[in-house]
C-alpha positions, 0 to 999 in steps of 0.5 A: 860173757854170754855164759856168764849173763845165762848163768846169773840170769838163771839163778835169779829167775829160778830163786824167786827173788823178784816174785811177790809173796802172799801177805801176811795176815793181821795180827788181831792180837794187838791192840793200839794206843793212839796219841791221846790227843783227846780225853776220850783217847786217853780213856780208851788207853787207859782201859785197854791198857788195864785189860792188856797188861801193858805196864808202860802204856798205862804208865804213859796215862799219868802226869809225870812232869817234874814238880807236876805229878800224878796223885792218888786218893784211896777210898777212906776205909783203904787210906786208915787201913794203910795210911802210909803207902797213900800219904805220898802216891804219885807216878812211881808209886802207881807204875810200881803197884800196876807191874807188881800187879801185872806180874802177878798174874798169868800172861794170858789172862785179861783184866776185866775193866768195865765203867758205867754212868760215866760222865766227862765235865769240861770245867776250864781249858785247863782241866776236865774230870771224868767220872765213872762207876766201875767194875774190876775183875782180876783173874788171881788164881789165889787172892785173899782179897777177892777178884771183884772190885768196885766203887767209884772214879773220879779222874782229872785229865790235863792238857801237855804243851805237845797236845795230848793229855794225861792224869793228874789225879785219882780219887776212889770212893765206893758206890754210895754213902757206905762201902759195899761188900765188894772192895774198892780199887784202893785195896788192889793198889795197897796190896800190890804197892811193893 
């Protein structure tokens, strides 16, 4: 019995098996996407997940609720360009254009997403818009549209019964009264819808 305790005694001193070990670095790779229990955090997930590539928490930005969702209006130079692919824009067809666009591109490469005289207007306790003007550059290695994109958004954000909040829609318009010589974010979607 004696021989029996030494020996098991042994194999567990010599194994290290109750040892701590050295903690692991953090991995800064990562990045979070909050519950969006503001309409600060939801931009902020919506941003990053552009900039990161993350298909699904984009895709969780959006109103998808049955009868109530998501809606899409391109600029209107895009929208007589391709008046078909924005007549019934919803959740699907923007998830759809997002991974089309996502699998185009390199996995190391980062969106570049960046908003300027942004603006939050709290109109009732049902809705808030949020405005912004922003500058969008994708890293294509061969794009006969550009890379650099440019305009106006104009998002309305919904409070769900759970506390978080979601986009119901979108409008995109240029910078001013005429479109400019960069292209407006309605293109990018109409190029990558299929």
């Amino acid at each position: 019995m004696k021989l029996k305790f030494f020996i098991l005694a042994t194999l567990l001193t010599s194994c290290n098996l109750f040892s701590t070990r050295s903690p692991e670095e953090p991995d800064s790779g990562n990045i979070s996407f909050p519950p969006p229990t503001t309409v600060e955090i939801l931009i902020e997930n919506f941003s990053n997940s552009i900039k990161f590539k993350r298909i699904d928490n984009y895709s969780d930005c959006f109103l998808n609720q049955g009868d109530k969702s998501f809606s899409f209006t391109p600029s209107q130079s895009v929208y007589s360009a391709y008046p078909s692919y924005f007549s019934n824009w919803d959740y699907e067809a923007e998830r759809r254009y997002f991974q089309s666009l996502v699998s185009s591109l390199n996995n190391e490469s980062e969106i570049s997403l960046s908003m300027s005289n942004s603006a939050y207007n709290y109109i009732s306790p049902d809705s808030t818009h949020y405005t912004a003007e922003y500058a969008l550059s994708v890293p294509f290695t061969n794009s006969t549209i550009g890379n650099e994109f440019r305009g106006k958004i104009q998002l309305t954000i919904v409070p769900l019964d759970n506390g978080t909040f979601r986009l119901s829609r979108w409008y995109d318009s240029p910078i001013g009264s005429s479109d400019s010589s960069l292209p407006t974010w309605s293109l990018l979607k109409a190029r990558y819808y299929n």
